[in-house]
PADOSE-439014 format. One record per residue (C-alpha): residue in one letter; chain; residue number from 1; x, y, z. Coordinates in Angstrom, 2 decimals. Layout:
% residues N
> A|A|NUM|X|Y|Z
...
//
This chain:
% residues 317
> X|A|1|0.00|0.00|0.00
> X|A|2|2.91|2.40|0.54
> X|A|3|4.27|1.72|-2.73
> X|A|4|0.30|2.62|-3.97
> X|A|5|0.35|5.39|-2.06
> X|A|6|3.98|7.19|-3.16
> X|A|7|3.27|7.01|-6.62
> X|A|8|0.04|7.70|-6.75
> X|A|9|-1.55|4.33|-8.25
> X|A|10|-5.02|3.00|-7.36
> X|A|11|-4.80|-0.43|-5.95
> X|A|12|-7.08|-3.11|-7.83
> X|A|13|-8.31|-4.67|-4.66
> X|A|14|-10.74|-3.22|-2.54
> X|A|15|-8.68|-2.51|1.06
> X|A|16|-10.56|-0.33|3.70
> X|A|17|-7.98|1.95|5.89
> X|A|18|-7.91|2.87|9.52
> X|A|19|-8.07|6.44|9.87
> X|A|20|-4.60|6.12|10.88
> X|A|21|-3.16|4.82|8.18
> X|A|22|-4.73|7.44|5.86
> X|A|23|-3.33|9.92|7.45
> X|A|24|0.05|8.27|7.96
> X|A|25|0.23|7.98|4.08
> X|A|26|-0.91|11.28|3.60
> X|A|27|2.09|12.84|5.73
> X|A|28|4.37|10.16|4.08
> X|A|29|2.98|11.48|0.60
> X|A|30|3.70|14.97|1.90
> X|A|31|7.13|14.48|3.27
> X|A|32|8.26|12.77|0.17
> X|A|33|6.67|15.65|-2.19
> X|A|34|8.43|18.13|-0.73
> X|A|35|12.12|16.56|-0.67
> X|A|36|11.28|15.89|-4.20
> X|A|37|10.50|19.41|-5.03
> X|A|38|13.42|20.67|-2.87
> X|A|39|16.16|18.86|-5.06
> X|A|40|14.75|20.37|-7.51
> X|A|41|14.81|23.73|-6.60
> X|A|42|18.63|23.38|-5.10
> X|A|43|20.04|21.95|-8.74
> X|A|44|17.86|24.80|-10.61
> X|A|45|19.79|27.03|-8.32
> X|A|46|23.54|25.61|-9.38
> X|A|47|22.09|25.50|-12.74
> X|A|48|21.35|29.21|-12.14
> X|A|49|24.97|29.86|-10.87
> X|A|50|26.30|27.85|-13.87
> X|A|51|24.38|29.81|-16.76
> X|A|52|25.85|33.32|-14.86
> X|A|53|29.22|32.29|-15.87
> X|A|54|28.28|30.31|-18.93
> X|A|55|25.97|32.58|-20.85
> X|A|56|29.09|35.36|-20.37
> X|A|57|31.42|32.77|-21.62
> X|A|58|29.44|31.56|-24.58
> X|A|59|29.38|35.71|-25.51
> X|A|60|33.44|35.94|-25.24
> X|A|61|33.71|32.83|-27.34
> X|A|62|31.33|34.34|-30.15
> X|A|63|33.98|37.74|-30.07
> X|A|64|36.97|36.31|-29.93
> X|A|65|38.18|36.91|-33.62
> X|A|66|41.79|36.39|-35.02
> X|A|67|43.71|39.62|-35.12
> X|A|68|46.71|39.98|-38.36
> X|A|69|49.53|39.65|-37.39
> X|A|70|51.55|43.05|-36.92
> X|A|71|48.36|45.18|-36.35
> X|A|72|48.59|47.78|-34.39
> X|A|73|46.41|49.20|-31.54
> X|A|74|45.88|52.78|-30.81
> X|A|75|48.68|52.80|-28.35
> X|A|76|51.46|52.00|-31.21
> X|A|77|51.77|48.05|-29.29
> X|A|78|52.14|45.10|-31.65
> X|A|79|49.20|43.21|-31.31
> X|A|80|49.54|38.99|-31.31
> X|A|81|47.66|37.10|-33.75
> X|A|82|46.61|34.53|-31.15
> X|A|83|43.87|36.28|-28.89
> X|A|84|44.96|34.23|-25.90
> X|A|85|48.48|35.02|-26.21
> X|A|86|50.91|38.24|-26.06
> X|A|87|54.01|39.45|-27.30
> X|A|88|54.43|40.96|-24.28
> X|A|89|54.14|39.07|-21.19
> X|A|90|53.70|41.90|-18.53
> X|A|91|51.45|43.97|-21.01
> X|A|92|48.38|41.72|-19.27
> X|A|93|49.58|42.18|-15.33
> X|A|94|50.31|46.21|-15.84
> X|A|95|46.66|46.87|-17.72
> X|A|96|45.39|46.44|-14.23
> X|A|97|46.52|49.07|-11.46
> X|A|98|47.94|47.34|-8.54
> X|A|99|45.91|46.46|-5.25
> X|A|100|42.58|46.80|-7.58
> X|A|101|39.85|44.23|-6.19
> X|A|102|40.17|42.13|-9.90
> X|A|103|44.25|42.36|-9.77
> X|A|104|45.84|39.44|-11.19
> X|A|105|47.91|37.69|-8.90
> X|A|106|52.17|37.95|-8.56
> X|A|107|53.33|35.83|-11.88
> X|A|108|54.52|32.07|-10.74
> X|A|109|57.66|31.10|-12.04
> X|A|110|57.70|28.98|-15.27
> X|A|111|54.02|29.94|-15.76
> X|A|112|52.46|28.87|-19.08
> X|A|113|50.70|31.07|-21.45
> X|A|114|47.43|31.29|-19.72
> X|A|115|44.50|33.81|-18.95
> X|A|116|45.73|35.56|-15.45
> X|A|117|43.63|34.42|-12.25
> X|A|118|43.20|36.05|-9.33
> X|A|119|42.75|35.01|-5.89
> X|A|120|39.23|35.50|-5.66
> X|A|121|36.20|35.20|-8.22
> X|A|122|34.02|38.76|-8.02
> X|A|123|35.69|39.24|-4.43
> X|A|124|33.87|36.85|-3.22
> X|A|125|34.42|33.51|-4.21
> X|A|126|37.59|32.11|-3.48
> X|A|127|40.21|30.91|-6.28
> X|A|128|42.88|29.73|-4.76
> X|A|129|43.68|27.28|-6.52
> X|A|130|43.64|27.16|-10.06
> X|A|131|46.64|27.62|-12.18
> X|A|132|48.16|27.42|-15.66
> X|A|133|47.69|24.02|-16.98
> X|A|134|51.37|24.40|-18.44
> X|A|135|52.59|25.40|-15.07
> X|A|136|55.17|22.51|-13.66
> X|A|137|55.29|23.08|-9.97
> X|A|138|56.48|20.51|-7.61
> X|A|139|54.13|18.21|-5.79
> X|A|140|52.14|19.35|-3.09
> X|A|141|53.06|18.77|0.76
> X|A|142|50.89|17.42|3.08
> X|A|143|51.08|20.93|4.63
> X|A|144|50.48|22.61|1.43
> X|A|145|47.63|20.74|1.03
> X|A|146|46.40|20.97|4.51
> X|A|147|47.06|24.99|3.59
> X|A|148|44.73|25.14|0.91
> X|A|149|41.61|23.55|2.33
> X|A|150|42.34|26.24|5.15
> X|A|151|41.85|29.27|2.67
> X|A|152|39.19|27.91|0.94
> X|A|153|37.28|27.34|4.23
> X|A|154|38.50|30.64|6.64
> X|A|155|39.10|33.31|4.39
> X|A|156|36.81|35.83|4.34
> X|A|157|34.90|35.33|1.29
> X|A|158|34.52|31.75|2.43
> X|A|159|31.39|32.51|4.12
> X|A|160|29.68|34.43|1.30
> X|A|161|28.45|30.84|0.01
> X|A|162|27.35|29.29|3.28
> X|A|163|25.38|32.55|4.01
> X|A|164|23.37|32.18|0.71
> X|A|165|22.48|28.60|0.88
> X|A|166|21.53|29.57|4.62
> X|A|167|19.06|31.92|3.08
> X|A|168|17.55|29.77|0.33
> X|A|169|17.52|26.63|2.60
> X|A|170|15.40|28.96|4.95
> X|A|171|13.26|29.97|2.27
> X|A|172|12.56|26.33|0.98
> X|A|173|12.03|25.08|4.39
> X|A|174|14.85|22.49|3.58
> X|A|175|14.54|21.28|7.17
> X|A|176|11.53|21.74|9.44
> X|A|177|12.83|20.92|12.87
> X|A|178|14.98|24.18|12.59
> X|A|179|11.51|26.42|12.98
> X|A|180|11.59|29.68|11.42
> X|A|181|12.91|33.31|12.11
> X|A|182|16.30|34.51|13.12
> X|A|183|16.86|31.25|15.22
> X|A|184|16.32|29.23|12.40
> X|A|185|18.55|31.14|10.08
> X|A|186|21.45|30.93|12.23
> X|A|187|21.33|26.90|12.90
> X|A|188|20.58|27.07|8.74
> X|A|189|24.01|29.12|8.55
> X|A|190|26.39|26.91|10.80
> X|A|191|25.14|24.24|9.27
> X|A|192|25.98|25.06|5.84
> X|A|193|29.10|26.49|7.55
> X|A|194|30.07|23.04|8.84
> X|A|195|29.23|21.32|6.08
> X|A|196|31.44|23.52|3.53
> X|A|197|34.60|23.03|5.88
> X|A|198|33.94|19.13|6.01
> X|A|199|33.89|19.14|2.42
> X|A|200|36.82|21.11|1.71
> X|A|201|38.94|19.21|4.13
> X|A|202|38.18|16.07|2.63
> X|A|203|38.43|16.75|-1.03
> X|A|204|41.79|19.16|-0.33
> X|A|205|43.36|17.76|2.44
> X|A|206|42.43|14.54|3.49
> X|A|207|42.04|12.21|0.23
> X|A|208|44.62|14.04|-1.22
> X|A|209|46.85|12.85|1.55
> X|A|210|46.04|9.77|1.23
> X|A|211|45.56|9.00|-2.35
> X|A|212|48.45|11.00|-3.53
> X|A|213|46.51|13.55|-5.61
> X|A|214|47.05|17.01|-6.67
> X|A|215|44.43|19.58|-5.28
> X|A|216|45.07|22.09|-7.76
> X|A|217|42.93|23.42|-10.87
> X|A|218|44.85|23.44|-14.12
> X|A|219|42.73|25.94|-16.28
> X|A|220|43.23|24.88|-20.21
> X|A|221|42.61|28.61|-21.70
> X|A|222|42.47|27.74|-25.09
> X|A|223|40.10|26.61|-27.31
> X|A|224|36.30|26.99|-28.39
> X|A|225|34.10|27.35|-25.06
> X|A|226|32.31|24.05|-25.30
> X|A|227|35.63|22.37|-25.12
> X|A|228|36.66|24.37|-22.44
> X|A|229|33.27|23.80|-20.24
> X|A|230|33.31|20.25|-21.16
> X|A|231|37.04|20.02|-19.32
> X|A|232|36.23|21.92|-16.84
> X|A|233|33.33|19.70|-15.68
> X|A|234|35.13|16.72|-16.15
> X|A|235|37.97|17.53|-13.61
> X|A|236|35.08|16.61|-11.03
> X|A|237|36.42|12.83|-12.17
> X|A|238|39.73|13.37|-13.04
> X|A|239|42.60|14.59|-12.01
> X|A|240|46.44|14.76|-11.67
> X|A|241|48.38|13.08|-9.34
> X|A|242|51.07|14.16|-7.29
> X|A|243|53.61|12.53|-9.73
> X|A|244|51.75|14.45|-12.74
> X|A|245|49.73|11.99|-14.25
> X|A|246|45.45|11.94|-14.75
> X|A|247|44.00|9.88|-12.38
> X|A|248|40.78|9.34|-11.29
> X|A|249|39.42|12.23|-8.95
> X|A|250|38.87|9.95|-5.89
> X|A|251|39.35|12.98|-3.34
> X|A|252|36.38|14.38|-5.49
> X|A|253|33.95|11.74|-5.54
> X|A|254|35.19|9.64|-2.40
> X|A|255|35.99|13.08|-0.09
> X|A|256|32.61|14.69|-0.91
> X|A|257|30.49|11.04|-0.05
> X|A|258|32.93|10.71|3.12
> X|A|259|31.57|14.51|3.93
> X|A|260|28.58|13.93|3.03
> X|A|261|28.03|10.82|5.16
> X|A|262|29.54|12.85|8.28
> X|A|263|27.01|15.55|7.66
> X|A|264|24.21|13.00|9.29
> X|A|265|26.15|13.23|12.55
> X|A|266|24.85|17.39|13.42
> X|A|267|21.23|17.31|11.20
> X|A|268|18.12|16.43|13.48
> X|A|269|17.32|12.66|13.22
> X|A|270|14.91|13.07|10.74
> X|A|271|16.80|14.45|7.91
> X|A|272|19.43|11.15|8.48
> X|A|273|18.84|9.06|5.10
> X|A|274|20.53|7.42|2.29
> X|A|275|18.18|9.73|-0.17
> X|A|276|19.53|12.65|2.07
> X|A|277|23.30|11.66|2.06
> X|A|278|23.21|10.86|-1.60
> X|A|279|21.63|14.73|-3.14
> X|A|280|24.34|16.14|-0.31
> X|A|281|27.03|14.63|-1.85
> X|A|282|25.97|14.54|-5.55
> X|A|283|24.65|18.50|-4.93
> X|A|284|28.70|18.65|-3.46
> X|A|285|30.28|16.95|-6.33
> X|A|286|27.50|19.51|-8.76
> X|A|287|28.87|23.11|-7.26
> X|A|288|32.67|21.78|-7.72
> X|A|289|32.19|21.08|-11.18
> X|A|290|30.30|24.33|-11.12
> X|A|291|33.27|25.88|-9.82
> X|A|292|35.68|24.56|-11.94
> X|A|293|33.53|26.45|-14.98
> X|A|294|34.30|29.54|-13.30
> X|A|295|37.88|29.20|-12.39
> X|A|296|38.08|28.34|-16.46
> X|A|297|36.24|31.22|-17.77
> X|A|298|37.07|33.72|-14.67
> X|A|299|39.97|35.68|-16.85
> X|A|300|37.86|36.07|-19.72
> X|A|301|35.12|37.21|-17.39
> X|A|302|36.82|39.77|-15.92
> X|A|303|38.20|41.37|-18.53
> X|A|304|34.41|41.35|-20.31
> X|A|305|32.81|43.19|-17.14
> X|A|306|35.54|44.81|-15.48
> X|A|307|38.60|45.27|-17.79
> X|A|308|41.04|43.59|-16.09
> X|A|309|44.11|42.09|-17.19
> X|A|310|43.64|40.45|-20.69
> X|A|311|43.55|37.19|-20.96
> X|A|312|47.61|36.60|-21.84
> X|A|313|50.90|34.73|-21.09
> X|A|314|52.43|34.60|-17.64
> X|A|315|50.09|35.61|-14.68
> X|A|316|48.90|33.03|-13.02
> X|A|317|47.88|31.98|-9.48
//
């Protein structure tokens, strides 16, 4: 009769039910409604989030035309032929005025011919790690690694993204037993809090540790965009390791179950299911990959909206 009842088919026997039941498999119908139109609503919102940087991204790939060689801008510079690349490799870094809030970062030695990144995306977002896919920097340290999932989880743009999913898990009533009003936005906050610092510990640090894999975002700033997007979403899976070579991204999909799993430990009883633990840690593995769009297309981005550095050789993060 449950079965009946979830999916909304008639029974062909006749079966009188207790009052009770009814209105167990009403509230059952209920509960099950709503976590089904909640999932819904969270991956329309990363597929929201997505679009912002992919719609911009699609526009930049549509304008990017081949410039002659040995043209000349209005400034008397030799122009490259390759949009992506300059004859000059501090022209990008000194376009932008130093300590301005979309300032590429200090140039890494033996950096590749890449769009510039900075540290963080709009201010807020942070972008520590991504890097020139032609960069060749030395494995990471335990420490280093340990050093990363600190910044992405203390700095001060860190909590820009738990505040907003605090707000539209408030909004969607994501979990009733935290009531309503300030109260309930604040356990909605450290909650989201806690479960963004889990997550980055065990995808950056932890795994990593322990499966010998490189934390790090190689951007691959060339191309047409749907080659680009479809790389950047696939480095949810893959990976380098520490010795340089594309692995499977097990601190990805292993760290964000492991954190997702732990999550059951500080939500009210209620919430603690498989169906629960399994959108947590595929919504996890989702606004990575997400991520990973933006780190790619950032540069471009930021030169589009805010004319920063153009997307050139050298400055990376």
């Amino acid at each position: 009769m449950l079965l009946f009842a979830c999916f909304g088919v008639k029974p062909s026997m006749n079966v009188d039910l207790s009052p009770l039941d009814a209105n167990f498999m009403r509230a059952l119908i209920f509960r099950e409604t709503h976590r089904a139109v909640h999932s819904l609503a969270r991956y329309s919102l990363g597929a929201t989030l997505l679009a912002f940087f992919l719609i911009p991204g699609g526009r930049l790939a549509a304008q990017q035309n081949p410039i002659a060689v040995g043209s000349v801008s209005s400034s008397g510079v030799a122009l490259a032929s390759d949009p992506l690349e300059s004859s000059d490799p501090q022209a990008a870094q000194q376009s932008t005025p130093p300590g301005a809030p979309n300032a590429p970062a200090s140039p890494s030695p033996g950096a590749g011919d890449r769009a510039p990144q900075t540290r963080r995306i709009l201010g807020i977002i942070p972008n520590f790690r991504a890097i020139s896919t032609d960069e060749k920097l030395p494995a990471q340290s335990a420490k280093e690694k340990f050093v990363t999932a600190t910044e992405d989880s203390f700095d001060y743009s860190s909590v820009f993204i738990p505040l907003a999913l605090a707000g539209y898990s408030q909004l969607t009533n994501a979990t009733p037993e935290f009531g309503t009003g300030g109260v309930a936005y604040g356990r909605y906050l450290w909650h989201a809090a806690v479960d963004q610092t889990s997550e980055n510990y065990m995808v950056e640090f932890v795994m990593p540790v322990l499966t010998h894999e490189d934390t790090r975002y190689y951007t691959l700033g060339r191309g047409g965009f749907w080659k680009r997007t479809g790389y950047a979403l696939s480095r949810a899976v893959v990976t380098r390791s520490d010795s340089g070579k594309e692995v499977f991204n097990a601190s990805e999909v292993i760290g964000s179950g492991a954190s997702a799993g732990l999550s059951s430990l500080y939500y009210p009883a209620g919430e603690r299911s498989f169906g629960n633990t399994g959108e947590e840690w595929g919504l996890d593995i989702g606004i990575d990959a997400a991520s990973f769009v933006a780190k790619e297309f950032w540069p471009d981005i930021n030169h589009w909206l805010f004319h920063g550095a153009k997307p050139s050789a050298g400055t990376t993060q």
